[in-house]
MISETI-741874 format. One line per field, with one value per residue (C-alpha): residue number from 0; y, x, z; residue in one letter. Coordinates in Angstrom, 2 decimals, always signed. Last residue first. Example, Ala and Ser with C-alpha at 12.3 -4.5 7.8 and 13.67 -1.06 7.14 Angstrom:
2
nr = 1_0 .
Y = -1.06_-4.50 .
X = +13.67_+12.30 .
Z = +7.14_+7.80 .
rest = S_A .
! end
This chain:
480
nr = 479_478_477_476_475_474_473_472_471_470_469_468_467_466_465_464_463_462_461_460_459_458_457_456_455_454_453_452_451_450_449_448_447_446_445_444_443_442_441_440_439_438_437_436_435_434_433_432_431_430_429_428_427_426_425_424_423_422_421_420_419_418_417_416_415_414_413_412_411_410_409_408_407_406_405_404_403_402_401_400_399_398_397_396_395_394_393_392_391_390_389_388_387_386_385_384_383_382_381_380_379_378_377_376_375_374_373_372_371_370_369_368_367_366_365_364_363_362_361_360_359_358_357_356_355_354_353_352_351_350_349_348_347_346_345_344_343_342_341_340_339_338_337_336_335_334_333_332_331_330_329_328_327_326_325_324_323_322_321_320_319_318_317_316_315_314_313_312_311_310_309_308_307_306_305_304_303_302_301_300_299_298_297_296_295_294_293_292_291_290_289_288_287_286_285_284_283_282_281_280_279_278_277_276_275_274_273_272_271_270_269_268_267_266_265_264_263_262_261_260_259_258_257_256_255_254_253_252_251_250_249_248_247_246_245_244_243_242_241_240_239_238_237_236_235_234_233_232_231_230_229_228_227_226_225_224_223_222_221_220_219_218_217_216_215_214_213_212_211_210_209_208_207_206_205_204_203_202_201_200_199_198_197_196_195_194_193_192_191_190_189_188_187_186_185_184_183_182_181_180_179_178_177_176_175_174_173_172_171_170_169_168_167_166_165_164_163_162_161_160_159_158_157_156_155_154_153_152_151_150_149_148_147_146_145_144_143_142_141_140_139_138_137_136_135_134_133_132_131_130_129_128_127_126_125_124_123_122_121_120_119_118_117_116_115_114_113_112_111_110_109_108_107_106_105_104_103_102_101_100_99_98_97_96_95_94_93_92_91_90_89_88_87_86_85_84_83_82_81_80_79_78_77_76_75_74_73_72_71_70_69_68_67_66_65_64_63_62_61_60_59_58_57_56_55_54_53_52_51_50_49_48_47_46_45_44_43_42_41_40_39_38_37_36_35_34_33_32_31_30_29_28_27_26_25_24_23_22_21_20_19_18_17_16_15_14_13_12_11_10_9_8_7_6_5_4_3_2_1_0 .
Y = -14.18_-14.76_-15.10_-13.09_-13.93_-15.27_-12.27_-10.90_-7.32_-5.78_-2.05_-2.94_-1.77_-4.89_-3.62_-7.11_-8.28_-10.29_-10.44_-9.90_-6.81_-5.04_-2.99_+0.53_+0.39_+3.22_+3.67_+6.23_+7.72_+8.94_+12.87_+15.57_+15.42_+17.66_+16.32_+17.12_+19.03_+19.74_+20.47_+18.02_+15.61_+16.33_+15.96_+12.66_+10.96_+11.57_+10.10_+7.57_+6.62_+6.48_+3.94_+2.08_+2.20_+0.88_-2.10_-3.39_-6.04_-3.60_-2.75_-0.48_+1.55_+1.94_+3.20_+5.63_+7.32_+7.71_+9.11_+11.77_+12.79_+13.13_+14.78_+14.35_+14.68_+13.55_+14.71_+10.61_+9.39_+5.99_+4.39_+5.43_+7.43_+9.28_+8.36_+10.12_+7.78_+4.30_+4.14_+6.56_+4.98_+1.38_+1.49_+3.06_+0.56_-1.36_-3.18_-2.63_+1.13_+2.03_+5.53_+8.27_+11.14_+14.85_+15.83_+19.00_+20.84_+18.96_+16.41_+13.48_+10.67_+8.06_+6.21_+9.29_+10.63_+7.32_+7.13_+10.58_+9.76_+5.99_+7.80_+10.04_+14.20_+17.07_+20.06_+22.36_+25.46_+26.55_+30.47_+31.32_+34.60_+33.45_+33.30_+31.98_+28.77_+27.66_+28.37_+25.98_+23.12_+22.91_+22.61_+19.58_+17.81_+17.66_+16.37_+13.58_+13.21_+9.41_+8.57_+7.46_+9.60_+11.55_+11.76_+15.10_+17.32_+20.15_+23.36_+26.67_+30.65_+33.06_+36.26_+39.71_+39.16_+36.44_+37.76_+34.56_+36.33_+37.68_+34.17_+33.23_+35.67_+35.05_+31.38_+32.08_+34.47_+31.81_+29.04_+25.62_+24.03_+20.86_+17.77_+16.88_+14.55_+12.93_+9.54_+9.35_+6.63_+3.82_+0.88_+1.96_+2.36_+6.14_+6.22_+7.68_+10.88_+13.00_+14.63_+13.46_+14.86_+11.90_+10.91_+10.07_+13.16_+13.41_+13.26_+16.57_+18.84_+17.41_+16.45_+19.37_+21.49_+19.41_+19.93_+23.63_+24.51_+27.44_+26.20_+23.62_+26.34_+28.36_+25.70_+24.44_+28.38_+28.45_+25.33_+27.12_+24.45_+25.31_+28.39_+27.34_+23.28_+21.14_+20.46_+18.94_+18.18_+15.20_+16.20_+13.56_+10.60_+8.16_+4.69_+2.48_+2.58_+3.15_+1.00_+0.97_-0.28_+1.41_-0.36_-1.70_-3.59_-1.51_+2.43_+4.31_+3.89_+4.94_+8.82_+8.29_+7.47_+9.76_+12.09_+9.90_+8.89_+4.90_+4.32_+0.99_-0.32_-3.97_-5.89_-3.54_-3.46_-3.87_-0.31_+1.64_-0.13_+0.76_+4.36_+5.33_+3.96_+6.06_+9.22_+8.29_+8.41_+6.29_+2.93_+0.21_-3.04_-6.49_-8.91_-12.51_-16.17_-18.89_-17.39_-18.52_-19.41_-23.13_-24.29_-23.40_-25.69_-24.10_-26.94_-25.72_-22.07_-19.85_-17.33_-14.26_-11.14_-7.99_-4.85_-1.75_-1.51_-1.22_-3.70_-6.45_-9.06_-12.49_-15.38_-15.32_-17.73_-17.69_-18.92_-17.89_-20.82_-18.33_-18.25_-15.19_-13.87_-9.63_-9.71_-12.90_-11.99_-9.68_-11.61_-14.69_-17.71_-20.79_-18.94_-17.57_-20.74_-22.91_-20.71_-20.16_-17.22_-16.66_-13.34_-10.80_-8.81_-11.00_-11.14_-7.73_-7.78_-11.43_-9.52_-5.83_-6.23_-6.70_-7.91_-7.47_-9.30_-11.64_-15.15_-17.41_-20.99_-23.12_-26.02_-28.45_-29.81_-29.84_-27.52_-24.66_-21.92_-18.31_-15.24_-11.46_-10.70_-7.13_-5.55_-6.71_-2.98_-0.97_-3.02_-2.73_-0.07_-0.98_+2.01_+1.40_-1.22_-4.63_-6.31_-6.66_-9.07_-8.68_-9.36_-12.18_-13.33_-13.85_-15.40_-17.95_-19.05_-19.33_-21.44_-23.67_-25.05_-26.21_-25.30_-28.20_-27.51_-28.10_-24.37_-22.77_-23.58_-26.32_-26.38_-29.70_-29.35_-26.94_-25.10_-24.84_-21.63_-21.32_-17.70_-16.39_-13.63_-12.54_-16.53_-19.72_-17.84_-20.89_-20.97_-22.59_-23.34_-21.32_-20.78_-19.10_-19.12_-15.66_-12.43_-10.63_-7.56_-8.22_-9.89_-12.01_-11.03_-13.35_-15.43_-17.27_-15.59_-16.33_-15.08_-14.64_-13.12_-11.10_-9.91_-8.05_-6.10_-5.76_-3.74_-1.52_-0.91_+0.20_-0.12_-2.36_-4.08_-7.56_-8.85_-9.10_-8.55_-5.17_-1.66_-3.27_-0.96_+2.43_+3.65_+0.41_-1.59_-5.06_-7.63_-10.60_-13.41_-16.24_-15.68_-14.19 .
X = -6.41_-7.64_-4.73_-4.53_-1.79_-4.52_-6.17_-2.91_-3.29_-1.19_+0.28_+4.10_+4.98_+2.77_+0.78_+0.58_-2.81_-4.28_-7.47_-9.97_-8.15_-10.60_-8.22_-8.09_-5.30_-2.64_-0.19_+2.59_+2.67_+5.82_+5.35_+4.84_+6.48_+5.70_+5.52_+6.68_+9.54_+11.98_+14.82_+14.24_+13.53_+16.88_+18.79_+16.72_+17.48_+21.15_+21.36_+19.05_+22.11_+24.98_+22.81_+22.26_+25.90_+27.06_+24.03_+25.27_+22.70_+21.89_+18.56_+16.39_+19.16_+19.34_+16.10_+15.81_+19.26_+17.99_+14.33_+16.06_+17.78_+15.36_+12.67_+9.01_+5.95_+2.62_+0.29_-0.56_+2.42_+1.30_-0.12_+3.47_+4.19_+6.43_+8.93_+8.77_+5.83_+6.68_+10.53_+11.45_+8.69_+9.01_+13.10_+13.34_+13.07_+11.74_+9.26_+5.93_+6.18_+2.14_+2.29_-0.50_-2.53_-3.18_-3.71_-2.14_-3.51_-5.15_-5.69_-7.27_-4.61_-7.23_-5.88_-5.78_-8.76_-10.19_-9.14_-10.70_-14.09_-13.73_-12.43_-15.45_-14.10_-12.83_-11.33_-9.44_-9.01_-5.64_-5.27_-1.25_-0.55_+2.41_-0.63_-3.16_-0.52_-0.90_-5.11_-5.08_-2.13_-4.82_-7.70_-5.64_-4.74_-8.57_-9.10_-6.85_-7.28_-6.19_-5.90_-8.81_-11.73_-12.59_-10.40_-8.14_-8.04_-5.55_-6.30_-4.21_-5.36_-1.84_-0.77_-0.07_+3.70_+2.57_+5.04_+7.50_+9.86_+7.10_+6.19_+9.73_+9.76_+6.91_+8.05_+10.95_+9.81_+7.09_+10.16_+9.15_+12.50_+12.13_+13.12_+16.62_+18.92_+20.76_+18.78_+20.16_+18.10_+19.42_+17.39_+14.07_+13.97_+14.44_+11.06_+10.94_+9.74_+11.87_+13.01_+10.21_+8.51_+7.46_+4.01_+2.20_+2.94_-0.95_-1.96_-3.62_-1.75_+1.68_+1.96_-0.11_+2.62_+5.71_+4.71_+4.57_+3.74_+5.01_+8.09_+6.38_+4.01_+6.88_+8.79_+6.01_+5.50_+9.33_+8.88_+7.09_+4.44_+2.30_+0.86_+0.05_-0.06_+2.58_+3.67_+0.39_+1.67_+1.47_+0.95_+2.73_+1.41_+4.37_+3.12_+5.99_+4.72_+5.85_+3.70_+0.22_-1.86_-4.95_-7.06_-10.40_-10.97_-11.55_-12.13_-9.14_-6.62_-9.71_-9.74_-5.56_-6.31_-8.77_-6.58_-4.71_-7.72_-7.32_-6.59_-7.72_-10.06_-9.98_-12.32_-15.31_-19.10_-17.16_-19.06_-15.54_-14.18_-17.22_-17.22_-13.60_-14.29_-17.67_-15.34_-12.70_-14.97_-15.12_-16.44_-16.09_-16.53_-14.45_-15.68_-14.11_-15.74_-14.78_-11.57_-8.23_-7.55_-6.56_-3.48_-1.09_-1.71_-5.71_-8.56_-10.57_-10.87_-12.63_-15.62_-15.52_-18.53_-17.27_-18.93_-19.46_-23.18_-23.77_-21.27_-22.58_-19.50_-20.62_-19.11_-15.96_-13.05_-10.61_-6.72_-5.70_-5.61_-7.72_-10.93_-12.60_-16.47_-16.38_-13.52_-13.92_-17.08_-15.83_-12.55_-14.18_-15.74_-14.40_-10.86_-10.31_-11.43_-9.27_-5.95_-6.22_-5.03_-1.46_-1.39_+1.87_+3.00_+5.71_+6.58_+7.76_+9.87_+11.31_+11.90_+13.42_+17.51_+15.80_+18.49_+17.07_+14.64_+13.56_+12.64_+10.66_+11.58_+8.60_+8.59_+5.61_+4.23_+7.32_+9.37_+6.92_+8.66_+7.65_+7.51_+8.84_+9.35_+11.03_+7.70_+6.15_+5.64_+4.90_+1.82_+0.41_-1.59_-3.53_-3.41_-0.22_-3.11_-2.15_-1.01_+2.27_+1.14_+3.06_+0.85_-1.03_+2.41_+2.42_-0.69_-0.72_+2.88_+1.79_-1.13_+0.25_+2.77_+0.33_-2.65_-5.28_-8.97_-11.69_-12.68_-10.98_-8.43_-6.03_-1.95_-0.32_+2.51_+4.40_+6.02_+10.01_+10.51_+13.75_+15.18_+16.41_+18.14_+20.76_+21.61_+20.23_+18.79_+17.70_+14.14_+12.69_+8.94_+7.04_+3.73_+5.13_+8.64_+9.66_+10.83_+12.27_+9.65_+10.22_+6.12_+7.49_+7.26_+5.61_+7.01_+4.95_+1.56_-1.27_-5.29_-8.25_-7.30_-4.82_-7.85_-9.24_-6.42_-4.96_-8.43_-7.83_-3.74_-5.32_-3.37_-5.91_-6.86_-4.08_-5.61_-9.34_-11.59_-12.39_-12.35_-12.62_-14.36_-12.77_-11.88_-10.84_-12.88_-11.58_-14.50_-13.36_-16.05_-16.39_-20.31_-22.06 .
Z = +26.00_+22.77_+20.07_+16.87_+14.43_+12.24_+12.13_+9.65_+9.70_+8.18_+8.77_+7.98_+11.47_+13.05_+15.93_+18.26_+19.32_+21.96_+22.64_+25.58_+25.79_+23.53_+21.34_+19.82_+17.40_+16.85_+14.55_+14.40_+11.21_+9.37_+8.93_+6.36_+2.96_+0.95_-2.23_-6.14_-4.31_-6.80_-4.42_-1.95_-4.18_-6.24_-3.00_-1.89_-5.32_-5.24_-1.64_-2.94_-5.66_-3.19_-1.59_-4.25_-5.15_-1.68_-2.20_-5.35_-6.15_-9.16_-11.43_-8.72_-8.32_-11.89_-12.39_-9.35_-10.74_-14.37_-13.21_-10.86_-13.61_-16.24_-13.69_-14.43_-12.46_-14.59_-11.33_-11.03_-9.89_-8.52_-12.04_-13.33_-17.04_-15.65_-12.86_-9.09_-7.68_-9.03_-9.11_-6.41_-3.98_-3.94_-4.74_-1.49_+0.09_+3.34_+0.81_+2.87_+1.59_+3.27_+0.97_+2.65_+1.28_+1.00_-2.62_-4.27_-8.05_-10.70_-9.59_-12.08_-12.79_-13.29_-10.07_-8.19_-8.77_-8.47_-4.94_-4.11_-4.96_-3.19_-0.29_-0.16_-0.29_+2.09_-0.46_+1.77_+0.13_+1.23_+0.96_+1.18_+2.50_+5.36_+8.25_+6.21_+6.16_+9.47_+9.23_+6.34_+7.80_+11.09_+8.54_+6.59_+9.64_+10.38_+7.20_+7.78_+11.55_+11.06_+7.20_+5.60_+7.42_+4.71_+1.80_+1.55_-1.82_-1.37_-3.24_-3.65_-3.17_-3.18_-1.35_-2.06_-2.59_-5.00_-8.06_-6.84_-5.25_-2.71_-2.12_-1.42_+1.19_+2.50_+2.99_+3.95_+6.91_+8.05_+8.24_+9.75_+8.38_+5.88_+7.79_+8.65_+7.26_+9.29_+9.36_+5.26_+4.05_+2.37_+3.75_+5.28_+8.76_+8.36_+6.28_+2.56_+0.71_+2.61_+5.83_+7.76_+11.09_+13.43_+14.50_+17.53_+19.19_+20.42_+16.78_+16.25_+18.34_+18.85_+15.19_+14.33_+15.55_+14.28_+11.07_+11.43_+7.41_+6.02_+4.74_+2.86_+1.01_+0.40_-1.21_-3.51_-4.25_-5.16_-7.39_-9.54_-11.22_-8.27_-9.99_-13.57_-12.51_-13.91_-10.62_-9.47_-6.14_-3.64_+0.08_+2.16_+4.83_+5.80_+6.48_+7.19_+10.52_+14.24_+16.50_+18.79_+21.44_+22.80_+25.74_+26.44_+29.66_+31.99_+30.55_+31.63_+28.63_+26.14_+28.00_+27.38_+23.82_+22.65_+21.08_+19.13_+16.81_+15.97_+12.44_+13.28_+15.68_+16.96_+18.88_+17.53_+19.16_+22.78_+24.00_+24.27_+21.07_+19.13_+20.62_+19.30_+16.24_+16.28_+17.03_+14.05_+11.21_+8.50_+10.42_+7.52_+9.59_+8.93_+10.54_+11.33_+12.60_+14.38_+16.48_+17.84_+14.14_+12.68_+11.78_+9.94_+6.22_+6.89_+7.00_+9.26_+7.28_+9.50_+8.48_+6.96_+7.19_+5.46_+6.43_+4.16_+4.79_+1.30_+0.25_+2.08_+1.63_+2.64_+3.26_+2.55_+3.87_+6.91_+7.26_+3.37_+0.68_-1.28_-3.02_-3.78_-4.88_-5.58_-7.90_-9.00_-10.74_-13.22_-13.97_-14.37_-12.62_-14.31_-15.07_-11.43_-10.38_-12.30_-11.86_-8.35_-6.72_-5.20_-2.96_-3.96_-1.26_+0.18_-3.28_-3.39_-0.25_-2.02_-5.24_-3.80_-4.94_-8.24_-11.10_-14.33_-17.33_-13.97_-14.63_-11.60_-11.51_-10.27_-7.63_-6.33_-9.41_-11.52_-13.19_-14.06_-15.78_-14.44_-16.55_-16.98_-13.31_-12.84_-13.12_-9.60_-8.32_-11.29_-11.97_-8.73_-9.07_-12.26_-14.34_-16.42_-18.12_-18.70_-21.98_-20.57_-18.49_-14.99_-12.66_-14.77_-14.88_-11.10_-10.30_-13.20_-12.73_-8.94_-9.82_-12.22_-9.63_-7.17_-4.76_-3.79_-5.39_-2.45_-3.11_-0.09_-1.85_-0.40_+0.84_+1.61_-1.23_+0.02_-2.49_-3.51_-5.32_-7.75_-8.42_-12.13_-13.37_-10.57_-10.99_-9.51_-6.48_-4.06_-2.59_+0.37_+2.08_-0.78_+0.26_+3.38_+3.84_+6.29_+5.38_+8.68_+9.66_+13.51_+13.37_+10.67_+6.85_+4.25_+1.35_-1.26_-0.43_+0.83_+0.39_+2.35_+5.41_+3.41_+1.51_+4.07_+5.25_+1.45_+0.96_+3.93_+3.21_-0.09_-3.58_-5.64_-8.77_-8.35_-5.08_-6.59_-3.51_-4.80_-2.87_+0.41_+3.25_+4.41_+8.19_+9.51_+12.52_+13.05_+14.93_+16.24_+16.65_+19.10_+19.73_+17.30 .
rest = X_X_X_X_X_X_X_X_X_X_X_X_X_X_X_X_X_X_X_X_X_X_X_X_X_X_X_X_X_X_X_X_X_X_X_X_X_X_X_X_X_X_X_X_X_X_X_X_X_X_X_X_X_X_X_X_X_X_X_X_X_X_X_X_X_X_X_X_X_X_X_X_X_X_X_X_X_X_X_X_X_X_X_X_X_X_X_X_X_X_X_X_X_X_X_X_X_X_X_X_X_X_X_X_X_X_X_X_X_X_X_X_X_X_X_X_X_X_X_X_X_X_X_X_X_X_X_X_X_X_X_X_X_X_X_X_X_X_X_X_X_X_X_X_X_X_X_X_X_X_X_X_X_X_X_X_X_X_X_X_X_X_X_X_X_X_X_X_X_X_X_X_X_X_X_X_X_X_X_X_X_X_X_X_X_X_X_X_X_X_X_X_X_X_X_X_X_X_X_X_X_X_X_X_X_X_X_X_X_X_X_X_X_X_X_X_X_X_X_X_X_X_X_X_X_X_X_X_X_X_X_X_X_X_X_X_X_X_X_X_X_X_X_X_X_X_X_X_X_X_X_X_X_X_X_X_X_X_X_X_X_X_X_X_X_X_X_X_X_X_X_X_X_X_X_X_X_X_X_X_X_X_X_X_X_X_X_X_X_X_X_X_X_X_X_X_X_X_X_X_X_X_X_X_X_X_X_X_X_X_X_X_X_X_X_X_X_X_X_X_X_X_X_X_X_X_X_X_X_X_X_X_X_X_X_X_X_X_X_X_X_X_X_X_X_X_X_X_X_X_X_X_X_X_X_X_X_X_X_X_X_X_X_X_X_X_X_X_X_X_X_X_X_X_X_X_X_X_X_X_X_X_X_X_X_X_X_X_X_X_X_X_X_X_X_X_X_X_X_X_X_X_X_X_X_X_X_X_X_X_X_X_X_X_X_X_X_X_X_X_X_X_X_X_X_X_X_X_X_X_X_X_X_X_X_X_X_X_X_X_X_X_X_X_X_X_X_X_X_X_X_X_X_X_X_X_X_X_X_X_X_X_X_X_X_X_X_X_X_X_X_X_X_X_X_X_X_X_X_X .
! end
């Protein structure tokens, strides 16, 4: 069809409800679809949205001014009532741990409405993080969502967003939008949007080489350069808040000593696979967080490569004769997941430890992890959109959490993530992280592995800017 972009990700939309969902992949889609109140700028500097001002009345309570020239896609025009509705359905109480998102909006207890076009928003604590939060937090319709259900808007939505739905044909895993005329911006540099779930890096690679895809995420490194020389097709990419880990069952008979946790890091060459299976588009990580992210310690250096060490510790451990351990890795989510996942197998063969590599669907290995199913090490990825800590100490480190879903617990490091998370002080906060890193390095619930580097394969036709959030926002597209 002519004027059409066509985005190529490795999974298709779980849901099309905003609030049921932790993907990168689903956001994609949905942010096409949906606003919200505050939104981040191309540099990563929050921006007025929905909301075009807001004034912080006390470290309690924050007042949103709306636009008032904003529609649904419906015909309905979006006010006060909406954004009460969209963000204490977030935080109902009543609402399962389970729901991903539920740990990251939880400082908002309710919104007063105090006139068509302005809502206060009422926090039980300070939250250094509530604009980064918000920015993630899409405003639905009250009226629809109530005329059409929970069960049915979740695969039919209507946003305020730049392009509408027209189809979604689950069984192919495509997504077929069209644009929104009437959008407060403005209107798009193109008619119609796909979005096209291509698992497996090599047909990526081919869609953007034959023109089938515009844009191809998750693009594999190591066709890059062989992309580079093709006319008109090229590879663009960013650093990421993405940082990919291997989470761990720590109440697990044989990974629940932390010495075999240890071992196992020290045993893998991070740096190896980097350079191998990535092209060096990747960087080795210290901890559980980004260096861009506020309150990280950029000295701190990543977990040594140690063979010796990790035999060593082995040995100390009554495995002296080596050790079989499981990591479950989703197919084609993350770039060169599974293949990252052989490399770290024959790596660690050489200090005794057997990895069974367990390669399975994303939506298999996503509701393992939202029903809290591993039972020994996952390989997976965090997109921290917040540029805190706060997003990762809180919800993956505390128990009960939706996001920490091997039941790790640590008294201490849960008292130190929960206060940060409750004070504008931002020396203390950072005193606190350091804290928090020392006792994750020590514990070692994950292994940290690297920060990604993202790639997109891109028909030049178009122009398109790598955000290091990992949005897309089609919008922000412009044809060349």
């Amino acid at each position: 069809m002519e004027n059409t972009l066509v985005i190529a990700q490795g999974t298709d939309a779980s849901t099309m409800d905003p609030f049921a969902h932790s993907e990168t992949t689903t956001a994609n889609i949905l942010l096409q679809v949906y606003d919200s109140l505050v939104r981040r700028n191309t540099e990563m500097e929050i921006q007025p949205h929905l909301a075009k001002s807001w004034e912080n009345v006390s470290d309690k309570e924050i007042i949103f001014n709306l636009r008032d020239d904003v529609y649904y896609h419906h015909g309905e025009k979006l006010t006060a009532k909406d954004v009460k509705f969209s963000i204490e359905r977030m935080v109902d109480p009543a609402k399962s741990d389970i729901f991903p998102p539920a740990g990251r909006f939880n400082s908002m207890v309710s919104v007063d409405i105090l006139d068509d076009y302005k809502v206060k928003v009422n926090l039980h604590r300070p939250d250094p993080n509530l604009l980064a939060q918000l920015a993630g937090l899409m405003i639905i319709s009250e009226t629809y969502f109530n005329e059409k259900g929970e069960e049915t808007f979740a695969v039919s939505p209507s946003g305020t967003g730049p392009f509408i739905l027209e189809k979604w044909a689950r069984e192919e895993g495509k997504v077929y939008l069209k644009r929104n005329d009437n959008y407060f911006l403005g209107k798009a540099d193109m008619e119609y949007l796909e979005f096209h779930a291509v698992p497996h890096g090599v047909d990526r690679v081919n869609g953007i080489t034959d023109f089938t895809y515009d844009v191809a995420a998750n693009f594999p490194p190591l066709d890059k350069e062989a992309v580079e020389s093709k006319e008109g097709v090229t590879v663009v990419g960013t650093p990421s808040v993405g940082i990919i880990y291997m989470g761990i069952n720590t109440n697990h008979e044989i990974l629940g000593d932390k010495r075999i946790r240890h071992a196992i890091s020290h045993g893998i060459n991070v740096q190896k696979f980097i350079d191998e299976e990535l092209v060096s588009c990747g960087y080795p990580l210290a901890g559980p967080v980004y260096p861009q992210a506020f309150g990280v310690d950029e000295n701190k250096k990543p977990i040594e490569y140690n063979p010796e060490k990790a035999k060593q510790l082995l040995k100390e451990a009554g495995y002296e004769n080596g050790v079989s351990v499981k990591v479950e890795v989703p197919d084609g989510r993350f770039t060169q997941d599974k293949e990252i996942c052989f490399n770290m197998r024959e790596q660690l063969k050489e200090v005794g430890i057997d990895l069974v590599v367990d390669v399975r669907p994303w939506e298999d290995f996503i509701s393992r992890f939202r029903n809290h199913k591993y039972d020994q090490m996952y390989y997976v990825g965090w997109g921290n959109f917040t540029f805190d800590p706060d997003e990762v100490y809180r919800n993956a480190f505390i128990h009960p959490r939706a996001w920490n879903p091997t039941h790790f617990s640590h008294k201490r490091l849960e008292e130190a993530a929960i206060e940060a998370s409750e004070i504008l002080d931002q020396e203390r906060r950072k005193e606190l992280y350091s804290e928090t890193l020392e006792i994750f390095r020590d514990e070692l619930p994950w292994i940290p592995l690297f920060q990604q580097f993202d790639l997109y394969g891109l028909n030049e036709s178009w122009d398109f800017k790598p955000r290091m959030d990992e949005f897309i926002y089609a919008f922000d597209i412009k044809k060349n």
